[in-house]
C-alpha positions, 0 to 999 in steps of 0.5 A: 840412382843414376839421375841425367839432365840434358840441356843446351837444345833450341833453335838453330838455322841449317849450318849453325852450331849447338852444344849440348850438355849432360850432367850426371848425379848419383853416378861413379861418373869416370867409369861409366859409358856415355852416349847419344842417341836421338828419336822422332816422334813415332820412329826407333830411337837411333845411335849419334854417338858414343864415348868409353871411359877410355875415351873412345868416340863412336858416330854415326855415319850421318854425324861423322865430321859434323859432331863432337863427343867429349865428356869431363870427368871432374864435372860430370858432364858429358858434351855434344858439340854439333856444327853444321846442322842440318834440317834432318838433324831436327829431333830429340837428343837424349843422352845415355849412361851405361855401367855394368849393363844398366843403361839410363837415360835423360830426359831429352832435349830438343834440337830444331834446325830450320831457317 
């Protein structure tokens, strides 16, 4: 059973920076898909980004610039760095693992963008 804790969320004024975090247990970690996506109560959740075991990046257009996927391999971890934020980038990130069509999920973290 694959297991993903997110973390590094909070508060942060538009323009700032944020790094989240996603570390993975019970995972053959270098050979699965990583992501990120992220939901507003009541609305779809929504693609941000994601990275092959290649390492290969993908982003939404409305990330694009602003936000950097990366993961390493020796920890586990996945990354989520995100500068210039926005107001609109104010919801829950979740990160995502994917091996063999099984997709799991973390539990969420916050991100607020507000002055």
């Amino acid at each position: 059973q694959v297991q993903l804790v997110e973390s590094g969320g909070g508060l942060v004024q538009p323009g700032g920076s944020l790094r989240l975090s996603c570390a993975a247990s019970g995972s053959i970690f270098s050979i699965a898909s990583m992501g990120w996506y992220h939901q507003t109560a009541g609305e779809q959740r929504e693609f941000v980004a994601s990275i092959s075991t290649a390492g290969s990046t993908n982003y939404a257009d409305s990330v694009k610039g602003r936000f950097t996927i990366s993961r390493e391999n020796a920890k586990n971890t996945m990354y989520l760095q995100m500068n210039r934020l926005k107001a609109e980038d104010t919801t829950v990130y979740y990160c995502y693992h994917m091996f063999r069509g099984v997709v799991y999920w973390g539990q969420g973290t916050q991100v607020t963008v507000s002055s």
